[in-house]
C-alpha positions as CSV (number, residue, x, y, z in Angstrom):
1,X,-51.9,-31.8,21.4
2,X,-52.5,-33.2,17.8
3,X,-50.3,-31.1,16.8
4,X,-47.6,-31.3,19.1
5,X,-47.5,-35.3,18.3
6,X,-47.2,-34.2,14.2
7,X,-44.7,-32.6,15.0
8,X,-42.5,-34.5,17.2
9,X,-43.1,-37.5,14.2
10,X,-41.9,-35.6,11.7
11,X,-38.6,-34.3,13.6
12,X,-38.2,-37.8,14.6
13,X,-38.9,-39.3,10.8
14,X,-36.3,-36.0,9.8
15,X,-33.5,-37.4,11.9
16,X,-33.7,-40.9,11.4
17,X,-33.2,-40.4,7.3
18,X,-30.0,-37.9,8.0
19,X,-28.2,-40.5,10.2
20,X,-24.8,-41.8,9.4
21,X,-24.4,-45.0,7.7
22,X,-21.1,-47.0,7.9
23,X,-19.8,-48.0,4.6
24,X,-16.9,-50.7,3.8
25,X,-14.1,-50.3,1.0
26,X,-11.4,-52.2,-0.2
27,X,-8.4,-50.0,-1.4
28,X,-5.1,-49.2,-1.7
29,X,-3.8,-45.9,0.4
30,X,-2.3,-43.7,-1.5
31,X,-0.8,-41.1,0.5
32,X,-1.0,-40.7,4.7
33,X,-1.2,-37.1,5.9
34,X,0.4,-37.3,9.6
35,X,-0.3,-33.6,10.1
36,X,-4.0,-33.6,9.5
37,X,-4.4,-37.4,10.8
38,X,-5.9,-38.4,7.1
39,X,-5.1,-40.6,4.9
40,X,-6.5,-40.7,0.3
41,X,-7.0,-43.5,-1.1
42,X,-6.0,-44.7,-5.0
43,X,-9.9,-43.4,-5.7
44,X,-9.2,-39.7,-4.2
45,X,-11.4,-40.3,-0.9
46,X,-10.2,-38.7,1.7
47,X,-10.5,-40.0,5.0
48,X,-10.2,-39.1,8.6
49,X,-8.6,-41.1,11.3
50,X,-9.7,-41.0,14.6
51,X,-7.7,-40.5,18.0
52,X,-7.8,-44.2,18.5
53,X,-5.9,-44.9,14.8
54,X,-2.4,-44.1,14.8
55,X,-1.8,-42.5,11.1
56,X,1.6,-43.8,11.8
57,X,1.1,-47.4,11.5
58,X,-0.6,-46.7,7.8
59,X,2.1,-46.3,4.5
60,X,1.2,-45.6,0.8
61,X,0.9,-48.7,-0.9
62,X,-0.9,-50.5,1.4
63,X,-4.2,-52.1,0.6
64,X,-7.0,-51.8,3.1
65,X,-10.2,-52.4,3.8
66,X,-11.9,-49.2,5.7
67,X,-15.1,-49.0,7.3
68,X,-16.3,-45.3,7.9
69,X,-18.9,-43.0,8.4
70,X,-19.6,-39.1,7.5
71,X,-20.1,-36.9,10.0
72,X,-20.3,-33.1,9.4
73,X,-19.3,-33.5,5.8
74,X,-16.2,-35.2,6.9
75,X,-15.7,-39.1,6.2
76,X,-14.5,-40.7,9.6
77,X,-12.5,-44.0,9.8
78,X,-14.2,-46.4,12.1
79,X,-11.8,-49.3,11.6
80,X,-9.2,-50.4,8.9
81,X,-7.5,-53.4,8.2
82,X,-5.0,-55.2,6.0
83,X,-7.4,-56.4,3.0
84,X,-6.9,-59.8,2.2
C-alpha cells in the first residue's frame, strides 16, 4: 500500500512540473501562413492558431500581443490582440 501511495505522488508531482504554462508577447507578425493556420513573428516564433482564430483577420506588419501555450512541441495561440 506504501508503495502504491509513492507512487501515485510521484506520477502526480511528474505531471504537475510538465504542464503547459501560458506565456504573453508583444510583437510584430511577420508573415501569416493561411495554409498551415500559423502565423512568425519579427523574433522567428512560430505560432499556431486555433480553430476559433481566423488566420485571415491577421496581416504582416501588425503588432500583437499573443498569449499561448505549447502543447506537443507545438506553440498554440490562446488569444491575440492588437498591442497597444
Amino acid at each position: 500500500m506504501k508503495t502504491f501511495i509513492i507512487a501515485i505522488a510521484t506520477m502526480l508531482a511528474t505531471a504537475s512540473s510538465t504542464a503547459a504554462f501560458a506565456k504573453a508577447v508583444t510583437s510584430t507578425i511577420a508573415s501569416v501562413d493561411a495554409k498551415g493556420d500559423s502565423i512568425t513573428l519579427t523574433d522567428g516564433k512560430t505560432l499556431n492558431l486555433p480553430e476559433n482564430i481566423e488566420v485571415e483577420t491577421l496581416k504582416a506588419g501588425e503588432k500583437v500581443t499573443v498569449t499561448y501555450s505549447t502543447k506537443s512541441g507545438k506553440s498554440v495561440v490562446s488569444s491575440i490582440q492588437p498591442a497597444r
